[in-house]
C-alpha positions in Angstrom: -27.6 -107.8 -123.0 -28.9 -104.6 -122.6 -32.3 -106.1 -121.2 -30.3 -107.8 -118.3 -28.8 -104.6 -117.6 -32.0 -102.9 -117.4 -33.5 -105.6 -115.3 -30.4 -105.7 -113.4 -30.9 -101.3 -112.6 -34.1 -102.0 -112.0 -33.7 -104.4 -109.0 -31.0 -102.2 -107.5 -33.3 -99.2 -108.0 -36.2 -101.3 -106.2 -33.9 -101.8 -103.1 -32.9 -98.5 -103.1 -36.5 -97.4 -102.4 -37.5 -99.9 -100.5 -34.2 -98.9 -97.8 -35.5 -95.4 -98.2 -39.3 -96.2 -97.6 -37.5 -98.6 -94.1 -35.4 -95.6 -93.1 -38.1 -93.0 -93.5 -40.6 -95.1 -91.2 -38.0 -95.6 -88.7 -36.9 -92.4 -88.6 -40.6 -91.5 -88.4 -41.4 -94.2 -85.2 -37.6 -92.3 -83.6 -39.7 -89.0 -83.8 -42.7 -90.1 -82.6 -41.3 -92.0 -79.4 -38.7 -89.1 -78.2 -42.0 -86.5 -79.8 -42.2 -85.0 -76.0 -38.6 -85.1 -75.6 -37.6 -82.9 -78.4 -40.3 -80.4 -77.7 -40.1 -80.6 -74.1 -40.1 -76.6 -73.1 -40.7 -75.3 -69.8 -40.3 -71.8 -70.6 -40.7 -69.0 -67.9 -42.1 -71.9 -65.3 -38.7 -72.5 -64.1 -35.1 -72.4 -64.6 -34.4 -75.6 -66.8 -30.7 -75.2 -68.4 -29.0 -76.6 -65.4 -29.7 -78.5 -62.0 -27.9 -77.3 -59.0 -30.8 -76.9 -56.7 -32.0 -79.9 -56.1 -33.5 -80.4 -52.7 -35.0 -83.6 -50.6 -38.0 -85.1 -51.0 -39.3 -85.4 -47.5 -40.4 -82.6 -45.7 -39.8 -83.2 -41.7 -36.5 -85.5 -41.3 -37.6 -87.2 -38.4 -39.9 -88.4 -41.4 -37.2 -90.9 -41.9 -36.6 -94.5 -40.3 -33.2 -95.2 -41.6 -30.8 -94.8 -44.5 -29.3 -97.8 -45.7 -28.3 -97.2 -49.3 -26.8 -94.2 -51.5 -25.6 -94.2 -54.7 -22.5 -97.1 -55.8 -21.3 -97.8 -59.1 -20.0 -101.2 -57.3 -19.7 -103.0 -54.3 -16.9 -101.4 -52.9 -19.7 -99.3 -50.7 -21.0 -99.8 -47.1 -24.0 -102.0 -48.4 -22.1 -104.2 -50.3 -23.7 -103.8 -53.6 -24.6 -101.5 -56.5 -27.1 -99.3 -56.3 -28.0 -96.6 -58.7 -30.1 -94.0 -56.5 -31.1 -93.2 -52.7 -33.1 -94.5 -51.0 -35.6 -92.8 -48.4 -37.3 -94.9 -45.5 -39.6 -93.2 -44.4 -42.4 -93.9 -41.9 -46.3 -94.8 -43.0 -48.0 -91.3 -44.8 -44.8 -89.6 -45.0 -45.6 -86.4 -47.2 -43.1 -86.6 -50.4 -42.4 -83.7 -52.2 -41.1 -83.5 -55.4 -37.2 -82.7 -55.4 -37.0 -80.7 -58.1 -39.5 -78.6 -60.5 -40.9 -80.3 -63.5 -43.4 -82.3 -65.3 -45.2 -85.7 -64.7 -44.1 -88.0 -67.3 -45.6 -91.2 -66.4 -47.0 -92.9 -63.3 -47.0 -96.5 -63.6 -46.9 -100.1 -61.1 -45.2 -103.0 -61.4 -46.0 -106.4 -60.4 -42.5 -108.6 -59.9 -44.5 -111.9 -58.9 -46.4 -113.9 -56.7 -43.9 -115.0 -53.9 -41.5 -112.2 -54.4 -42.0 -110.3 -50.5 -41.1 -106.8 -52.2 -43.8 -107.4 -54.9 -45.3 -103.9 -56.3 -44.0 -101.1 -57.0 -45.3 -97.8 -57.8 -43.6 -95.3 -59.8 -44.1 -91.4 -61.0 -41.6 -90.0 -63.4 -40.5 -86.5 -63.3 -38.5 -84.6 -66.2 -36.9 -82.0 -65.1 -35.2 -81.0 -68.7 -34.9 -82.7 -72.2 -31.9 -84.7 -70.5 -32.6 -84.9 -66.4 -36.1 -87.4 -65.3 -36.1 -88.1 -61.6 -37.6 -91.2 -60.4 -39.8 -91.7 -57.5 -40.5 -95.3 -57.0 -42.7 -96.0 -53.9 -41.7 -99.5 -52.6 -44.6 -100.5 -49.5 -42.5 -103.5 -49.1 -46.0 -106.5 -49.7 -47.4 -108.9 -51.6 -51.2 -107.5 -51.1 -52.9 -106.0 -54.7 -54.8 -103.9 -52.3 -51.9 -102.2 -50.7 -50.6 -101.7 -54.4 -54.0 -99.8 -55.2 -54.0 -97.6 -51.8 -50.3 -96.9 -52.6 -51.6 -95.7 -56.3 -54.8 -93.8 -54.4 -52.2 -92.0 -52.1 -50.4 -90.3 -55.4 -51.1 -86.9 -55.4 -50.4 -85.9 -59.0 -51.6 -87.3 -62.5 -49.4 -87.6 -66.7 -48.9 -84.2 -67.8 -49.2 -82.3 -64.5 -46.3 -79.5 -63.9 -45.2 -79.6 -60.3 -42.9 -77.0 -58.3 -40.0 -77.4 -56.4 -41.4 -78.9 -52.6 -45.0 -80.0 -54.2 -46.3 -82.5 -52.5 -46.6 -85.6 -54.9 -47.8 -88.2 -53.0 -48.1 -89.6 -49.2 -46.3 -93.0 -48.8 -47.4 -96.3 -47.4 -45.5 -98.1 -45.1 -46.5 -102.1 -44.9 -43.7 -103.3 -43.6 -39.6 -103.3 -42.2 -37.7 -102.3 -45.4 -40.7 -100.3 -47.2 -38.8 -97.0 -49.0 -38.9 -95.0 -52.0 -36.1 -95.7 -54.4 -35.2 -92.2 -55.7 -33.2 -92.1 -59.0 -31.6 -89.2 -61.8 -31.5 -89.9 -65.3 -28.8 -88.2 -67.1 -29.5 -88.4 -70.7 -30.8 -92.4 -69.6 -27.9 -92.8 -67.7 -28.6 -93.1 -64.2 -26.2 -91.1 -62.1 -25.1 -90.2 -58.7 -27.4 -87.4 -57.4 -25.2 -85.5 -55.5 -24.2 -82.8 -58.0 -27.8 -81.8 -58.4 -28.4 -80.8 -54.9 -28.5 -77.3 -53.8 -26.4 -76.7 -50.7 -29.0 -76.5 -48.3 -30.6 -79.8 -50.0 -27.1 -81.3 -49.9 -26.6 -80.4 -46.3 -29.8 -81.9 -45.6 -29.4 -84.9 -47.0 -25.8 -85.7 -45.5 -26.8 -84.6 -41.9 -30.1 -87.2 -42.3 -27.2 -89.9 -43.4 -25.1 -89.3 -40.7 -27.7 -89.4 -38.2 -27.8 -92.7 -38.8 -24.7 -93.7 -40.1 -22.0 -90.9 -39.5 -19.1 -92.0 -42.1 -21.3 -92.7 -44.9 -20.8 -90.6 -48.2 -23.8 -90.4 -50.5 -21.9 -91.8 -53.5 -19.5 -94.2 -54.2 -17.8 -94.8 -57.4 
């Protein structure tokens, strides 16, 4: 009797561990992968506890070819869909400029497919604070691997770079009708309507671009 109850402790002790040793490593693997997250610090570079002066990432407005899609949380929006950013058409080597202060997180392209007429994109991530990335994501609008690599060769800034407020990050390459750069705010990995993060000027700005083209148009819709 008491042999089975040893044996008995002794498997419920050997589980124990073993749930410790699975917790401990993935507690261990959560640390590693949010590692530059948690210690993100920009110190005295600039001021990082709150957005509110956000600006646009072109620099001349004429820059731009149309606006055809804000920020909607549904389709109850003048494009008839949901979209969760802005997005900037803007005409062949464009100068962008990076919105907001910050540092390069990642720069990376995706392919979507032979066939598919929107087929690369080309991305550079931007966090701004341990809970605000901004996302550029360069869309030429082609099929062609070499317009994905002159895209990449047009990106002005590399991982780990810190950028200012009106940098310039990159030129953009306009293939064809519909090329734009999607622009998108993480909030804590939520993406979220833009607008509160503008500066007045930048907000200004970006509804008398919107209205140039389409004068009712909000920015957001919920």
């Amino acid at each position: 009797m008491c042999k089975e109850k040893y044996t008995g402790m002794k498997k419920i002790w050997m589980a124990l561990i073993i749930i410790l040793i699975l917790l401990a490593g993935l507690g261990g693997a959560t640390l590693y992968f949010f590692w530059d997250i948690i210690t993100f610090d920009p110190g005295e570079l600039y001021p990082s506890e709150e957005l509110d002066y956000m600006n646009v990432i072109y620099t001349n407005r004429s820059d731009n070819y149309a606006f055809n899609e804000g920020y909607s949380e549904s389709d109850a929006c003048p494009w008839g869909f949901e979209h969760n950013g802005l997005d900037y058409f803007l005409l062949n080597d464009s100068k962008v400029i990076a919105a907001t202060p910050g540092r390069v997180e990642e720069i990376r392209w995706r392919d979507y497919g032979e066939g598919v007429e929107n087929r690369f994109h080309v991305s550079i991530y931007i966090r701004f604070n341990r809970s605000i990335t901004l996302g550029y994501n360069f869309e030429p609008w082609t099929q062609n691997v070499e317009d994905k690599d002159k895209q990449l060769a047009m990106i002005k800034v590399q991982e780990g770079d810190w950028v200012e407020l009106g940098q310039e990050i990159a030129r953009f390459l306009y293939v064809q009708v519909s090329a734009h750069i999607h622009f998108d705010i993480s909030y804590k990995n939520d993406q979220t309507c833009p607008e509160p993060f503008f500066s007045t000027e930048g907000y200004n700005e970006m509804m008398e671009m919107i209205h140039s083209f389409n004068p009712t148009w909000e920015m957001c819709y919920p």
